[in-house]
N, C-alpha and C positions, 0 to 999 in steps of 0.2 A: 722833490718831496713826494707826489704824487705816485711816481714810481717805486720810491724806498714803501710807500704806504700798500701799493699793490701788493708786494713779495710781502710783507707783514701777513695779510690778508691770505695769501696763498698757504700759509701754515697757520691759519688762527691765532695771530701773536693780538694780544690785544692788552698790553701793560700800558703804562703812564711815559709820557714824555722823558720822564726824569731817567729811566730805566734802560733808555736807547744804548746806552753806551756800553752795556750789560747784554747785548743781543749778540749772539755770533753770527756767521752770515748765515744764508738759508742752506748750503751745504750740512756747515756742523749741524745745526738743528735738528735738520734733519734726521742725520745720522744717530744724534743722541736720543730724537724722540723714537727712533727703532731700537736702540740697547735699551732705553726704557722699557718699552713694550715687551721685549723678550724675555729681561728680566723678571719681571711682574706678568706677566701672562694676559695683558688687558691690552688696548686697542689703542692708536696714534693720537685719539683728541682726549682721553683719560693720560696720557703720557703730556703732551703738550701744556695740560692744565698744571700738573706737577710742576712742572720744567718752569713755563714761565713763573709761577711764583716764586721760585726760585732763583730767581737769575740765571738757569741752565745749567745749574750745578745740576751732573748727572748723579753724586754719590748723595747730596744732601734732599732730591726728587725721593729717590730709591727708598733712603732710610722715611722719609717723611709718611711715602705709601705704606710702607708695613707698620707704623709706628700709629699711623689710623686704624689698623686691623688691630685694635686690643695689647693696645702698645708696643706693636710690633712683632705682637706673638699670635698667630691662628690657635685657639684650641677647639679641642671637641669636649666636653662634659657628659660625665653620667652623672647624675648627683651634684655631689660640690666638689669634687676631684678634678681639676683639670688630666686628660690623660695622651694627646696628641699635640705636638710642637711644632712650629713650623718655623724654621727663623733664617733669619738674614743677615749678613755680615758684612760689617761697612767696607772691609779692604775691599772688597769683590771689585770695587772699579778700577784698583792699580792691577788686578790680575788679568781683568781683560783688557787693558790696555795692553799688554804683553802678548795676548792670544792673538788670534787671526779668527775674526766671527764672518760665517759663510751662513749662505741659506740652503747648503744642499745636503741633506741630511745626510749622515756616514753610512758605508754600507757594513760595516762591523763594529763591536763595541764588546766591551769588557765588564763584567762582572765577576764580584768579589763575595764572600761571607768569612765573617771571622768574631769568635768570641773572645774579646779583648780582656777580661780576666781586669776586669776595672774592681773588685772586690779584694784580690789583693794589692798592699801598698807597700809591698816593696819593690822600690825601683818604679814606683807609679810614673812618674811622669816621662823619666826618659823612656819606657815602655810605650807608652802612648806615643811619644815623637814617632817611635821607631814604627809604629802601627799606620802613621800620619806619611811617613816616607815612604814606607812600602807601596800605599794608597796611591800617592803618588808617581813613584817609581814606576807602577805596572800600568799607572795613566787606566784606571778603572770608570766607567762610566756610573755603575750603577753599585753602592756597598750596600752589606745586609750587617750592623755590627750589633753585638750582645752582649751584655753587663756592661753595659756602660754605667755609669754614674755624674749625679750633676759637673764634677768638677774635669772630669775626662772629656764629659760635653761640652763644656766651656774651651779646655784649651783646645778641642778638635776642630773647632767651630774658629778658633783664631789661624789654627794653622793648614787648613783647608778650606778657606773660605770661596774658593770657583765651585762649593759643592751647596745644594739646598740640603737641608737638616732636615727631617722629618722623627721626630721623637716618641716612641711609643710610652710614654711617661715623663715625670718629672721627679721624681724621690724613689729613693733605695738604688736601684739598680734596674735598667729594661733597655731596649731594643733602640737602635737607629737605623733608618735608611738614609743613604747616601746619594744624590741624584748629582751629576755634574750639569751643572745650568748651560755650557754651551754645547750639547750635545742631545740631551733629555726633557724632556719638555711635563713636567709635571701637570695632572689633570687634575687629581682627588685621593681622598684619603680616608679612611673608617679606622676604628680599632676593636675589636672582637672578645672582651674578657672571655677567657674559659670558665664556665662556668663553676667544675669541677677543681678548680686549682688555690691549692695552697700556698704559694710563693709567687702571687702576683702575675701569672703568665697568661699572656693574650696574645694575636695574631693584629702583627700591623697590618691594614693594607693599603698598597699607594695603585693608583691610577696613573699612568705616565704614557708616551709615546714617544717614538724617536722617527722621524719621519712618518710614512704609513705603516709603522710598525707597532699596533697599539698592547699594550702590557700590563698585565696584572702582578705587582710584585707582593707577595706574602713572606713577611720575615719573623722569625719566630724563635722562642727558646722553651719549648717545653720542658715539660715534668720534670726534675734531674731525679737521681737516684734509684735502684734497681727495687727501693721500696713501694715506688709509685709508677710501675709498670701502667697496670690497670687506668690510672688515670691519663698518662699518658699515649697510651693508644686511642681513647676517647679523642684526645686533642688532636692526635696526628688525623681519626675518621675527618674531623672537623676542618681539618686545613685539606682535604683530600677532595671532600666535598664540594668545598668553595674552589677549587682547582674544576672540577669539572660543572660548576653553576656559571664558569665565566661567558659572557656576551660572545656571539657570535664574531668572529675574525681578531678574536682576543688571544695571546698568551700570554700561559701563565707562570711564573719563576716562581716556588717556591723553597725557602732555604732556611739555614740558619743554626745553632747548634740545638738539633732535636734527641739530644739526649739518646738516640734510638740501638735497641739490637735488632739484629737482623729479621727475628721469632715474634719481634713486635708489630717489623710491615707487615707481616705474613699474617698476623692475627688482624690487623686492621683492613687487609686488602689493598693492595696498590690495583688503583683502576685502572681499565683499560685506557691506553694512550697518557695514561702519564708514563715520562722513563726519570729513571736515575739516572742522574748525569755523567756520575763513575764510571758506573755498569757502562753507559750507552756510548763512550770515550775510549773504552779497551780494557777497564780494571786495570789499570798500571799496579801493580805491586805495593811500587812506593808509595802510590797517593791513597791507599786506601785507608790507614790510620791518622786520623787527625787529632784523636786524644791520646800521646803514645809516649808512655814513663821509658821506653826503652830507651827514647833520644831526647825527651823533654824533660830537662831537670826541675824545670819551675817547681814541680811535684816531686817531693820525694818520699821513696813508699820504700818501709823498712823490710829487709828482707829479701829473698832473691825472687820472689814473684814480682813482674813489674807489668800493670794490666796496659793495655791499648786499644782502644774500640774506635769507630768508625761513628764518633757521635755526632759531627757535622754532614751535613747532607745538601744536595739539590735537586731538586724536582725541577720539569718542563712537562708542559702541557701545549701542545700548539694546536692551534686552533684545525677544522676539520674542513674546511675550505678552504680553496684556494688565494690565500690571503697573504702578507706579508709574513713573517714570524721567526726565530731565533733557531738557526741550526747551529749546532755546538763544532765548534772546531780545535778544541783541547781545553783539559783538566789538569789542573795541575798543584802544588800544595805552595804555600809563601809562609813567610815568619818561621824561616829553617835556622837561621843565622843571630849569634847571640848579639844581645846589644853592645855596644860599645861601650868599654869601659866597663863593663858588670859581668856576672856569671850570667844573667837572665838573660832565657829569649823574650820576646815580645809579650806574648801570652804562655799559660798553659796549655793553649790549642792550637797547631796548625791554621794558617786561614785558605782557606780554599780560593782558584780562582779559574772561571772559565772564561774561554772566548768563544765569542759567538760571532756569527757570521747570519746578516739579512736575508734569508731567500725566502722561497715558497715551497710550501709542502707537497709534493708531487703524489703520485698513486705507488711508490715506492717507501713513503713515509716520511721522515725526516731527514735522512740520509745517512742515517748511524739508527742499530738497532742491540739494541742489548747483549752482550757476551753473554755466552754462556761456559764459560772457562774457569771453575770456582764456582765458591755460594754467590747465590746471585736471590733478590728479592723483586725481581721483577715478572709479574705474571708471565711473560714468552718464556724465561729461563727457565721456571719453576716447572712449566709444563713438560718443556724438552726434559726434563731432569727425571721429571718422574714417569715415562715411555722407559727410560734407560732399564 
């Protein structure tokens, strides 16, 4: 007895007799009071306290911790609006029972943006599946998704639950970021209303890291319509800014569908050392329209003009020491293919997706520098362009 009471002791089990039979050994324990901890981003004797009240149910610990945080939801308020979400999804423990969880951070990862067109309802939900496969399919670490809406949040949230939610709203329609939990290690989050804007639009932003690779992710849907130029380049200065206010040995990803023409970076100024990620990839031809009536029938626009613009986008900003940070190693477009069973593709948009690759910024830059083959809106291009 003595002995069973030491190994108690050696993880802080400190329950009632009755409860013994409910202890697993010090192995499982162990192991569980570590998915706790990673899960929830807090420390082995905040995970152990969960745990034992629980009987070491790892999934009934989890739900209990977030469910203390404001019933399981994080918000941030301005006023009486709740405007930022943060939430948890109870399958999460049969998915990583499935995984393989390692402590050694990846040396490459995958990021997505896609404007999911949750405002129209036809074909809503198997549209969404097919947005939920993709996601999965491309095994993405980090999404940037837009027009979402409460009930799209809902079923996304069921059917990617290995992923933390971060919701730039709660009504109408706004932004989610997608972080995968065994890969991405969530820090912090703000949300930034535009000041200037008429349809609810604001700059999420999450704090995350993936080993020593720390990250600013800004996901956004500006201004729409060619009505609201003027506003819209406000917002783009604004997310341009905060791209280059980031902490030193920080980058920065900023994405999302920014509505944008090309006339419009050029009037806001893309700053030194941020690149486009199209641009800084080789302009692939094909991946340059992601709004594009020529192939997307979601839209149908009478007549024989059919527009296509380049209205999703990604910025990088990496940090200016010698620090960890995201070198891009391909661009490419997803949500090409129609749904099953319907005419619809996924969205009205293209979703964009790059891969990135760990390293460090040398005196050479990032290791890909902007094309200059076509229009290009990137300060290097624009100068080459205009010598010619």
């Amino acid at each position: 007895m003595e002995r069973q009471r030491e190994h108690r002791e050696e993880i802080n089990l400190s329950g009632d007799s009755d409860d013994d039979d409910n202890v697993p050994d010090v192995a499982t324990c162990q192991k569980l009071v570590e998915q706790f901890a990673e899960l929830t981003n807090t420390d082995e004797a905040c995970a152990q306290f969960y745990l034992q009240d629980r009987q070491w149910d790892l999934e009934r610990a989890v739900n209990a911790f977030f469910e203390a945080k404001t019933g399981g939801i994080k918000v941030l308020q301005d006023g009486d609006e709740p405007e930022v979400v943060v939430t948890f999804d109870s399958k999460l423990v049969s998915v990583l029972e499935e995984g393989v969880m390692t402590e050694e951070a990846p040396k490459k990862f995958c990021f997505m943006t896609w404007n999911i067109d949750g405002l129209d309802e036809k074909n809503l939900k198997k549209r969404t599946k097919a947005v939920a496969t993709v996601i999965d399919r491309e095994k993405a670490d980090i999404v940037f998704l837009q027009e979402a809406i409460p009930n799209t949040f809902t079923y996304l949230e069921q059917l990617l639950p290995q992923f933390l939610f971060i919701a730039g709203g709660v009504d109408n329609y706004f932004t989610l970021t997608l972080l995968r939990r065994t890969t991405v290690h969530f820090d912090d989050q703000t949300l930034e209303p535009f000041a200037n804007t008429s349809m609810g639009r604001n700059l999420l932003c999450v704090e995350a890291h993936i080993g020593e690779l720390k990250l600013q992710l800004l996901n956004s849907h500006l201004e729409s319509t060619a009505e609201f130029t003027r506003e819209r380049v406000e917002q783009l200065k604004l997310a341009f800014t905060k791209m280059k206010g980031a902490p030193p040995g920080v980058t920065t990803l900023f994405g999302g569908d920014l509505n944008l023409r090309d006339k419009e970076v050029v009037q806001a100024g893309l700053p030194q050392g941020v690149v486009d990620l199209w641009e800084a990839c080789g302009q692939r031809p094909e991946c340059r329209y992601t709004w594009d009536t020529t192939r997307n029938t979601n839209r149908e626009f009478p007549g024989r003009f059919k527009p296509r613009l380049r209205f999703d986008r990604v910025y990088l900003h990496a940090p200016s020491c010698s620090t960890p940070t995201a070198v891009p190693l391909h661009f490419g477009l997803v949500g090409l293919q129609r749904v099953n069973n319907t005419q619809s593709f996924p969205s009205d948009h293209w979703g964009i997706v790059v891969h990135f690759e760990i390293g460090k910024k040398g005196s050479g830059g990032i290791g890909v520098v902007p094309s200059t083959n076509g229009p290009s809106t990137s300060s290097q291009a624009n100068s080459l362009k205009r010598k010619r």
